[in-house]
C-alpha positions in Angstrom: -6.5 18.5 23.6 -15.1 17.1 28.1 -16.0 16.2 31.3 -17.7 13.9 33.2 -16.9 14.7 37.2 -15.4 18.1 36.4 -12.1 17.1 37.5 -11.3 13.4 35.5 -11.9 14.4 32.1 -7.8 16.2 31.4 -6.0 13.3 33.1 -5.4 11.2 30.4 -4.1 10.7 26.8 -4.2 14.4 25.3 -7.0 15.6 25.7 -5.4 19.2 26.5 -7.2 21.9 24.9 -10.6 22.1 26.7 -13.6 20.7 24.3 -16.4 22.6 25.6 -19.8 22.6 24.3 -20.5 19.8 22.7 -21.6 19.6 18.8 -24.8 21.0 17.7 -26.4 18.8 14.9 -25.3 18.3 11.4 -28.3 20.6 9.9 -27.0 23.5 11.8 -23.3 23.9 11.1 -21.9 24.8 7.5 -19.3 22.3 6.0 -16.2 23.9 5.2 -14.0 22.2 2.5 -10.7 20.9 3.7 -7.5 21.5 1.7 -4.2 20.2 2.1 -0.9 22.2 2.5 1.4 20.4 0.1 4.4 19.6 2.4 1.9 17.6 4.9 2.3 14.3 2.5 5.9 14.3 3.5 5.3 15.8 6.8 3.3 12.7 7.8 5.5 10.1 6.0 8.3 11.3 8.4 7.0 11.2 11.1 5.2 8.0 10.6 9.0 6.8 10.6 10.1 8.6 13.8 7.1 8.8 15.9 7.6 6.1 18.7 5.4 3.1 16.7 2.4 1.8 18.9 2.3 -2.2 18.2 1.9 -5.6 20.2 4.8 -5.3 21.7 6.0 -6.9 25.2 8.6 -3.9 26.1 7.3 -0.4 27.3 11.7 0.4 27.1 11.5 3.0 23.9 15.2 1.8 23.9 13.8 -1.8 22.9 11.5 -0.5 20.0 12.9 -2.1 16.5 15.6 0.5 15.3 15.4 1.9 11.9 15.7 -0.2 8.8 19.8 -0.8 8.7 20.0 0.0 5.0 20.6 3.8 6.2 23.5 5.0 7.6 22.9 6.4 11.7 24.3 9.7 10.5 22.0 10.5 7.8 19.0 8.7 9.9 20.0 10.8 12.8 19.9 14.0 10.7 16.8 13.4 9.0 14.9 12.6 12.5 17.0 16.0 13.6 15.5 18.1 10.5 12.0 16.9 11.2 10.4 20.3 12.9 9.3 20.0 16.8 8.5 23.4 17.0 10.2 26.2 19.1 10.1 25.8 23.2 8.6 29.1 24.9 10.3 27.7 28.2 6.4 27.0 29.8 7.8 24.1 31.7 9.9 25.9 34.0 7.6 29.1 33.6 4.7 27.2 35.1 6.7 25.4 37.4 8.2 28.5 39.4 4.3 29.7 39.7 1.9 26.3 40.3 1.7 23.5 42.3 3.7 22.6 45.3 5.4 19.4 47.2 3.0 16.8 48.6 3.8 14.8 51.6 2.7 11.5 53.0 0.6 8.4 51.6 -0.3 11.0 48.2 3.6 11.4 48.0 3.3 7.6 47.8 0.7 7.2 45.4 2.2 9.4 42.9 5.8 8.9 43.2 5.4 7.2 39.7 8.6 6.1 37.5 8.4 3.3 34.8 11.6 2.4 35.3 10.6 0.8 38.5 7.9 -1.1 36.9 7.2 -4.7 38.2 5.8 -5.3 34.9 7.9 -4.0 31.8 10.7 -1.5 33.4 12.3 1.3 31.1 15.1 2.9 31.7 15.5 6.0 33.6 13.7 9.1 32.2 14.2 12.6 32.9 13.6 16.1 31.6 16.9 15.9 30.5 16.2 12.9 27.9 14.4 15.6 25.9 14.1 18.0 22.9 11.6 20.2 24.3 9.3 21.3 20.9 6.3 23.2 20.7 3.1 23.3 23.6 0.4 21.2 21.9 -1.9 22.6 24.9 -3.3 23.1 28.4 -5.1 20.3 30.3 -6.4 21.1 33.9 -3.5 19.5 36.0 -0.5 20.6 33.2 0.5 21.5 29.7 1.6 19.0 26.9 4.5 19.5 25.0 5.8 17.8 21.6 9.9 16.1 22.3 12.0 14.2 20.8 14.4 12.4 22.3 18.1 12.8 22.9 19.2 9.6 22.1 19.0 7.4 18.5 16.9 6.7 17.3 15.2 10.3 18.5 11.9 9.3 18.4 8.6 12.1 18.9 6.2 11.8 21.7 4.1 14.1 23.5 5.0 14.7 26.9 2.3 15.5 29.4 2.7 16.7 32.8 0.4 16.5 35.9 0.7 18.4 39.1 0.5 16.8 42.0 -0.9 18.9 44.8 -3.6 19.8 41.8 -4.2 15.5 41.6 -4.5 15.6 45.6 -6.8 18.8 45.7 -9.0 17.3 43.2 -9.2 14.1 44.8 -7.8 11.9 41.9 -4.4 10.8 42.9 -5.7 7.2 43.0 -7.9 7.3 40.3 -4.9 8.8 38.0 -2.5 5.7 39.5 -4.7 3.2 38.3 -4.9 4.8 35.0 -1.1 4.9 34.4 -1.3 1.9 35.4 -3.8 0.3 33.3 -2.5 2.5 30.1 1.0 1.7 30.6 0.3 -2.4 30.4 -1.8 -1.7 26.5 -0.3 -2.7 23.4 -2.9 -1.9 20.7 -2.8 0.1 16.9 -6.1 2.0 17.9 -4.9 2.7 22.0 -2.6 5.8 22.2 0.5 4.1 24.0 2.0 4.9 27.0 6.1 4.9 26.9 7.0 6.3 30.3 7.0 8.2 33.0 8.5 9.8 35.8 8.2 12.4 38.0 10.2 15.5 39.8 9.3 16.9 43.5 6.0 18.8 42.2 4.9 17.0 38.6 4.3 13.5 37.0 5.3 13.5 33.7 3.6 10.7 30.7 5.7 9.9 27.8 2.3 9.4 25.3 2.6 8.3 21.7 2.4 11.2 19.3 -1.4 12.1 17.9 -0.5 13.7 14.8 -3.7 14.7 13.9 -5.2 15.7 16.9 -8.4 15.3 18.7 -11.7 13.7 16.5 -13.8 15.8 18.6 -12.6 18.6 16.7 -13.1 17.1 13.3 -16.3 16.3 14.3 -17.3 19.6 15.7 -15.7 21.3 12.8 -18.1 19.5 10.2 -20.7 18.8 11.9 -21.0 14.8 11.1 -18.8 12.5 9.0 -19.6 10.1 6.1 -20.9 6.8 6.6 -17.6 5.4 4.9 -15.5 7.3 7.5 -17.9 6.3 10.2 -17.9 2.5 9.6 -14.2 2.5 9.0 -14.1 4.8 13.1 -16.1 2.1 14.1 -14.0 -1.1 13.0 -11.4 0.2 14.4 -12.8 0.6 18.0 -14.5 -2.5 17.9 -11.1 -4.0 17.5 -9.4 -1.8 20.3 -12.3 -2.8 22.5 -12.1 -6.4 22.1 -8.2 -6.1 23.1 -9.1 -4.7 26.4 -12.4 -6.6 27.2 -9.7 -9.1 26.2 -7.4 -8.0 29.1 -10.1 -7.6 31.5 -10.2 -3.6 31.2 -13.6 -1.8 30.7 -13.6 1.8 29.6 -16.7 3.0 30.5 -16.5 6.7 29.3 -16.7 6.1 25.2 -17.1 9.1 23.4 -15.6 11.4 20.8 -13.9 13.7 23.6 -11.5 10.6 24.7 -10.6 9.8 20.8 -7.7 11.3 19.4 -6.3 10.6 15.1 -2.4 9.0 14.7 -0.2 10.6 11.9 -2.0 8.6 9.3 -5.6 9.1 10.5 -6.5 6.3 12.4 -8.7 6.4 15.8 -6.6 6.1 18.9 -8.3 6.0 22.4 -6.8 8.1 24.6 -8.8 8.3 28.2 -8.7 6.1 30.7 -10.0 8.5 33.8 -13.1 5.9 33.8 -11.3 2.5 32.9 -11.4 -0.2 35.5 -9.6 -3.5 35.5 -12.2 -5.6 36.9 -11.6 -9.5 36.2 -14.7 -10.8 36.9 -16.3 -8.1 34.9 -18.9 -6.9 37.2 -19.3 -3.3 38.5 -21.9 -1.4 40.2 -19.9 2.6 40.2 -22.1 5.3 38.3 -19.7 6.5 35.7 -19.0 7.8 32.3 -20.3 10.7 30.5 -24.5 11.0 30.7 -25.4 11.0 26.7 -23.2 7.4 27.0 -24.4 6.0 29.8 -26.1 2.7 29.3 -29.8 1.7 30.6 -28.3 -0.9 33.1 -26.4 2.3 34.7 -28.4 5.1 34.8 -31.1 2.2 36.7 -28.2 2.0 39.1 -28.0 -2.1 38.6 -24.8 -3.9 38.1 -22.7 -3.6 34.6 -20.3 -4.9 32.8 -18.5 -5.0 29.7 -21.4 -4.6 27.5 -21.4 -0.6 28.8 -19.0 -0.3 25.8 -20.9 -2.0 23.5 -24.3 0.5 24.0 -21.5 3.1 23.9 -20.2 2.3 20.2 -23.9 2.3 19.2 -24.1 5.6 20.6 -21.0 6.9 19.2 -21.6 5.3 15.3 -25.1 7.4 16.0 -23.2 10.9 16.9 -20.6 10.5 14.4 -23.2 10.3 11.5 -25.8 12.7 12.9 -23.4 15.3 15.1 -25.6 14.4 18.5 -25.8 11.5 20.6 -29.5 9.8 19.9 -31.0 9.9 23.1 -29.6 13.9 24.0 -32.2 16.4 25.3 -30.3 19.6 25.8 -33.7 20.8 27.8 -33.5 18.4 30.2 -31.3 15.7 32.0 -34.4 13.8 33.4 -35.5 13.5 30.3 -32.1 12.0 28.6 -32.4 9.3 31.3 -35.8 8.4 30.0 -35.2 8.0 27.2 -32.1 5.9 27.6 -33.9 3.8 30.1 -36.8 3.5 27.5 -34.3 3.0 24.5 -36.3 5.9 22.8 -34.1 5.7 19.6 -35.0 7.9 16.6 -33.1 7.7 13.1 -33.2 10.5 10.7 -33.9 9.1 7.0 -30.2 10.1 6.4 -28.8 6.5 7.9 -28.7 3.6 5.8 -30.7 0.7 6.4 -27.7 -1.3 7.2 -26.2 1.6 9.8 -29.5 1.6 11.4 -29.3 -2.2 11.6 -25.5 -2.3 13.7 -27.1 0.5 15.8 -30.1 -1.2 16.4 -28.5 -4.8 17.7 -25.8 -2.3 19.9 -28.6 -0.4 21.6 -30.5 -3.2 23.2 -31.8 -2.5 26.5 -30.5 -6.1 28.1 -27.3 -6.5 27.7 -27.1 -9.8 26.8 -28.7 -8.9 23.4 -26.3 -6.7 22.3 -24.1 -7.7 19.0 -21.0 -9.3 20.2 -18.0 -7.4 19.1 -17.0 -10.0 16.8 -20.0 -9.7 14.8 -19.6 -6.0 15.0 -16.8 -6.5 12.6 -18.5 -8.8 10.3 -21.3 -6.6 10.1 -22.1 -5.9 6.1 -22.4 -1.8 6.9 -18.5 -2.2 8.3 -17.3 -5.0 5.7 -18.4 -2.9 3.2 -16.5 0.4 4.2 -13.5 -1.4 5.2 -10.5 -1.0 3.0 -9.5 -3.3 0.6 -6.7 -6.2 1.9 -7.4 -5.4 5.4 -8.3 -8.4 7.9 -11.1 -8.3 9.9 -9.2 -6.7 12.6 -7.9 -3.8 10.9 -10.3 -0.3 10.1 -7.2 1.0 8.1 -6.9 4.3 7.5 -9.8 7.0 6.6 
């Protein structure tokens, strides 16, 4: 549903369909005007209802999520959930299956024998194939396809199911690297982090239970029309300043912020979906090149030690590309020279950005890190406060 190492980029979340090229700038690409059909009101409403809900919640068992409200009868909740439309299944699962991958063996056996309902942590109950309403493909990723379900049992909630297989994982060289991400994803409760319900796993594949993005991937949007609004910019940007604080808060860094790893919910609001880059490092410290180049901080591409203030440069550089269409210090002509000009912090604003955008960029693309606006004060900043919806706290970019 863009790459850094060729390989990590389709691991996580969903994104499935292959972003390729990235934007070209705003001044180049013609904005189409969006309509709406008129079902997708009640389209979304429904399945803002019956989409697994992603909350603070201390249970990863979808048979633990609050049922319905009880002033509905489980007959008529069970047939509206049954009427809401997954698509038809072209039997790919099985397809595929017959044709790709094979049995691993041994310590990657090991590694990927994955199945939340063993969990130390927050155990589910047993999952299967067979726990499933197979719906329509939502795409291709490199290691699998991605599929919308519901499932079987009440309340018949809608995920996406993604599989990954194996031998493809041990080929590549990521069967650790994909553990640790399940295994960081599948421990986050946060409104702007897709969720992780599940998973399990068969003799060939892995298979992720993933909350549903209704809307699909930003990068599209953003590719589509070239740059958004500053309103629907600042209101992106409260919301991952939020989601990052959780995880700095949990002792996770992501280290690969950009629009490729951000995916929309039914009602529009940001969810990270990657973690191929995400490390849970307690005392904070790394020294691992990583990320995606037009990200990358100075502190990394100098090869010195980081930390968590790698995602603070990188929502400076992502407020810049969602307004403009390009990251600030991209030179398509040459990859030296993008690392000089990171390293130099050669940053350039078009007389299109506010003076109070250009100030919350500014105090996020510091070269030291310890300069760099807290996250706290990202979300007092006036150019946020001002976008952000009416009756929301602090902590909440509400919908855009």
């Amino acid at each position: 549903m863009a790459t850094i190492g060729s390989v990590t980029r389709q691991i996580a979340a969903l994104e499935i369909s292959g972003s390729g090229s990235r934007a070209p700038p705003a001044s180049s690409i013609a904005r189409p005007i969006h309509t709406k059909q008129s079902s997708q009101d009640n389209v979304a409403k429904l399945l803002t209802k019956f989409a697994a809900p992603n909350q603070h919640q201390s249970q990863s068992n979808l048979s633990k999520l609050p049922p319905p409200p009880p002033s509905r009868s489980d007959t008529a909740r069970s047939d509206t959930q049954a009427s809401i439309d997954i698509g038809r299944y072209d039997g790919g699962l099985e397809t595929e299956n017959e044709k790709r991958g094979e049995a691993v063996s041994g310590e990657a056996a090991e590694d990927l024998a994955l199945d939340s309902s063993m969990s130390r942590t927050y155990p589910t109950q047993e999952w299967s194939l067979h726990s499933f309403d197979i719906g329509r493909p939502l795409g291709k990723g490199k290691f699998g396809r991605v599929y919308m379900v519901r499932t079987k049992t009440t309340p018949k909630y809608i995920l996406a199911l993604k599989t990954l297989y194996k031998s493809e994982l041990v080929a590549n060289k990521v069967e650790k690297q994909t553990r640790r991400e399940i295994e960081i994803q599948q421990n986050l409760r946060h409104p702007h982090i897709l969720r992780l319900y599940g998973f399990f796993h068969d003799e060939k594949r892995i298979f992720l239970m993933l909350e549903f993005a209704g809307k699909g991937e930003l990068y599209k949007q953003l590719s589509k029309v070239g740059s958004f609004s500053e309103k629907r910019s600042a209101r992106y940007i409260d919301q991952m300043a939020d989601a990052l604080i959780y995880l700095h808060g949990k002792h996770v860094i992501h280290r690969d912020i950009k629009p490729e790893n951000l995916l929309l919910g039914i009602n529009g609001e940001l969810k990270i979906g990657d973690f191929g880059w995400s490390v849970h490092a307690p005392g904070l410290r790394r020294m691992t090149l990583c990320g995606t180049l037009d990200y990358l901080p100075p502190e990394m591409v100098e090869g010195k030690e980081h930390n968590e203030k790698v995602d603070y440069w990188a929502l400076g550089v992502l407020t810049y590309e969602f307004m403009i269409g390009a990251p600030p210090f991209e030179d398509r002509g040459s990859v030296n020279n993008t690392y000089r000009r990171i390293a130099r912090v050669d940053l350039k604003f078009p007389s299109t950005i506010s003076a109070e955008a250009k100030d919350l960029i500014s105090k996020l693309l510091q070269y030291d890190p310890r300069q760099r606006l807290p996250l706290t004060d990202v979300l007092r900043h006036p150019w946020i406060v001002k976008y952000r919806p009416k009756g929301n706290n602090a902590r909440e970019g509400g919908s855009v």
